[in-house]
C-alpha positions as CSV (number, residue, x, y, z in Angstrom):
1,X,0.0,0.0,0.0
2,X,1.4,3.5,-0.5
3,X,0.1,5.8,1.9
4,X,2.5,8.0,3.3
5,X,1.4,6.9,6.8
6,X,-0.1,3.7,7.4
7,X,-1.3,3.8,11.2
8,X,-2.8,0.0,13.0
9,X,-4.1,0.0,16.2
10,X,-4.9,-3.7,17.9
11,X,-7.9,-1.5,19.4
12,X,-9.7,1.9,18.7
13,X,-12.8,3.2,18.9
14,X,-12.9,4.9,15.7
15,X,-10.7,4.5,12.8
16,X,-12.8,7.8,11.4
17,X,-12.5,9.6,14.6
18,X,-8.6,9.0,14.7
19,X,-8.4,9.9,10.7
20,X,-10.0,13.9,11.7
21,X,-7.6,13.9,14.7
22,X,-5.2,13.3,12.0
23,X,-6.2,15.7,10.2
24,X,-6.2,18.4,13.1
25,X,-2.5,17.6,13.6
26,X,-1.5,18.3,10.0
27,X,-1.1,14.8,8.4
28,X,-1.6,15.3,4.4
29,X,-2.5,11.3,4.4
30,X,-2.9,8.1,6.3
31,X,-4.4,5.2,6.3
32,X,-5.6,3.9,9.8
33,X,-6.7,0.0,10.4
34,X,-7.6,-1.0,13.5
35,X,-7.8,-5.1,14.1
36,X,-11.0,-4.0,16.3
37,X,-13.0,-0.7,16.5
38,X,-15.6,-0.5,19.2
39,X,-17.4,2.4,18.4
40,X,-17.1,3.3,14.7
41,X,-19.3,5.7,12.8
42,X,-22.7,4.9,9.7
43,X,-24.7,7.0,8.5
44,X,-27.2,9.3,10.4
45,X,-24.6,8.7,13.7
46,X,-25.4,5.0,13.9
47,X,-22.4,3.2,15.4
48,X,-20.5,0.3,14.1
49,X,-19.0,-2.0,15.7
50,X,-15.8,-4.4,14.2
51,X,-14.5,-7.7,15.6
52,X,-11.4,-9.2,15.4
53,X,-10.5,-10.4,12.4
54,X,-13.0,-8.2,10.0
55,X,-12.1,-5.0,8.4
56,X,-12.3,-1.6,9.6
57,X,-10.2,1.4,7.9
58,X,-10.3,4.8,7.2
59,X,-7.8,7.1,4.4
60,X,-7.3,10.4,4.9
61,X,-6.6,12.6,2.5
62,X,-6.0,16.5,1.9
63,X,-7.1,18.1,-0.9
64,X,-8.2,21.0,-2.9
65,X,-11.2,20.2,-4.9
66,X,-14.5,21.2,-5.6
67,X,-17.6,19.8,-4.0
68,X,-18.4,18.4,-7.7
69,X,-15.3,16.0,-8.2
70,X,-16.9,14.2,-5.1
71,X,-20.3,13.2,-6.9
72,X,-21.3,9.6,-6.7
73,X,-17.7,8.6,-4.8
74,X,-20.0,6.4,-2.1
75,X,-21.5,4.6,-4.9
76,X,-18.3,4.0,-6.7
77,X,-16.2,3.0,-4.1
78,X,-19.3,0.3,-3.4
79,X,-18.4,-0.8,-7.3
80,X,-14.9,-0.9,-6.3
81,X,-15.2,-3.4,-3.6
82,X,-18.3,-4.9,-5.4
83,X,-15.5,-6.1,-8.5
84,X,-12.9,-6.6,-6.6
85,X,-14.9,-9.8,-4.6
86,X,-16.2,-10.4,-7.9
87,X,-12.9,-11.2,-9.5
88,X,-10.9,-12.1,-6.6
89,X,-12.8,-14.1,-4.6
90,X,-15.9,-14.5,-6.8
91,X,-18.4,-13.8,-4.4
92,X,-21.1,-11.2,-6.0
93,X,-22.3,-8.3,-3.2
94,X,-25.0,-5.9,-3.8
95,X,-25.5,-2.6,-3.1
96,X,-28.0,-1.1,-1.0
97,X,-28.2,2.8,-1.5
98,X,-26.5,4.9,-0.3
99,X,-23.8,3.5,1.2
100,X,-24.3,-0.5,2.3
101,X,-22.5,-3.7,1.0
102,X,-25.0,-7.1,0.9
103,X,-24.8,-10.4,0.2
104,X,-28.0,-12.5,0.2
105,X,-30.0,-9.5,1.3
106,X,-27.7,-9.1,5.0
107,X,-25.3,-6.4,5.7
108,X,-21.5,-8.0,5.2
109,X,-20.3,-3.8,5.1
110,X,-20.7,0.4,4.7
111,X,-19.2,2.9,3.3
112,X,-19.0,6.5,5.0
113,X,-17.3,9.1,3.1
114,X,-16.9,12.4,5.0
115,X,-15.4,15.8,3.6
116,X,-14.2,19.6,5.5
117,X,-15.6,22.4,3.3
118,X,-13.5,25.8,3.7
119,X,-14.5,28.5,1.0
120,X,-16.3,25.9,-1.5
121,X,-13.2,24.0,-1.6
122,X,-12.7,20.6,-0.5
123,X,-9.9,20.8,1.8
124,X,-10.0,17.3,3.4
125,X,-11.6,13.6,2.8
126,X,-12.3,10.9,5.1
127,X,-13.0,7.5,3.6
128,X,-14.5,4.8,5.8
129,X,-15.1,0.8,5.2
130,X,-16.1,-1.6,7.4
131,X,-16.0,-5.3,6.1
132,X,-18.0,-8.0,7.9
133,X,-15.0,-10.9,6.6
134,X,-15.1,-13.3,10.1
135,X,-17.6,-12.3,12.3
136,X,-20.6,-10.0,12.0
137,X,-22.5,-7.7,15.0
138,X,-25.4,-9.5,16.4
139,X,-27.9,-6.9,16.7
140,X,-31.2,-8.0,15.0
141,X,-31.5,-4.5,13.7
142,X,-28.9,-4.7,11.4
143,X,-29.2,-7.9,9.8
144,X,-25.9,-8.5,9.3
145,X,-23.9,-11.6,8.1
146,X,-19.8,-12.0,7.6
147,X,-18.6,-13.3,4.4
148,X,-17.5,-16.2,5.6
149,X,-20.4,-17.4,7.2
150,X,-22.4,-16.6,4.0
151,X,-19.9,-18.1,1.4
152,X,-18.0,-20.3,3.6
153,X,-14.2,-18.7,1.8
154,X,-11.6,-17.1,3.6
155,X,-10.4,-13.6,2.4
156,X,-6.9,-12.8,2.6
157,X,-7.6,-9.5,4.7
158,X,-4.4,-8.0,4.3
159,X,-4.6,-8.7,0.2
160,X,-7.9,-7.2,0.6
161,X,-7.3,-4.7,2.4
162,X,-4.4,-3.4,-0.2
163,X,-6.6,-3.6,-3.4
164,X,-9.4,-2.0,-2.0
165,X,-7.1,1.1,-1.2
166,X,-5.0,1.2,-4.1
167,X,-8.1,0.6,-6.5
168,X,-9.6,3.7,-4.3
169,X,-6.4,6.0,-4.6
170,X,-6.4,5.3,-8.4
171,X,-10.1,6.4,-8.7
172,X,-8.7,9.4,-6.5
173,X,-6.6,10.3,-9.3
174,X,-8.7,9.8,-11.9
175,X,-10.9,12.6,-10.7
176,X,-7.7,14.3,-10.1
177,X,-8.4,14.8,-6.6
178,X,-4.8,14.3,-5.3
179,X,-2.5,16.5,-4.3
């Protein structure tokens, strides 16, 4: 992976959280992994929560950009990881809008993408995934499933884990949204 900071913790409670603090301390990029997360962030403030052996991340990264070259980046990031079980591993997700990752109609992951506005510009983006590959939560509410238990194959998490950011940084690019 080529970040210039790559950050794991054993434990956090947010790898979001930790990528603004980041932020607030100057750090042009990162990419923070955390082997378990015990209170990460969905949509509309709903809290995640990642066990050992799944996948929970977040990339930082500063930019300059306007609020435009951002349009549809949940949804295509979703395709990104969609393709790359697809060919890898050849398990076929779904997407539920806006920002979900399925697989026989249970939650196996999200997507939360986060931005700071200053002026109309873009200054900053926060890119959060959180992949069900082990284990899954057990709240009834979410209706959630691992990968494993639904397809019965092992992911190689780190080899995951490295596709999924460098197919991301190279969608980055493409929208010319690096610095």
């Amino acid at each position: 992976m080529n970040f210039k900071n790559i950050i794991h913790y054993e434990k956090i409670d947010s790898t979001q959280k930790e990528a603004w603090k980041l932020y607030q301390k100057s750090y042009s990029e990162a990419l923070i992994i955390a082997d378990t997360q015990t209170a990460g962030i969905g949509t509309h403030g709903r809290s995640w929560v990642t066990g050992k052996g799944n996948i929970a991340l977040s990339m930082l990264f500063t930019l300059e950009a306007n609020i435009s070259s951002l349009d549809n980046l949940t949804y295509k990031i979703a395709q990104i990881i969609l393709e790359i079980f697809h060919n890898d591993y050849q398990i076929d997700l779904d997407i539920k809008l806006p920002n979900d990752l399925m697989i026989n109609k249970r939650k196996v992951g999200g997507i939360l993408v986060e931005s700071k506005m200053q002026k109309n510009k873009v200054k900053a983006l926060v890119i959060g995934i959180g992949l069900n590959i082990l284990t899954y939560p057990q709240d009834s509410k979410i209706n959630a499933i691992s990968i494993y238990e639904a397809t019965n194959k092992k992911i190689d998490k780190n080899g995951l884990i490295n596709r999924i950011c460098t197919n991301i940084k190279n969608e980055l690019q493409e929208r010319n949204l690096m610095k």
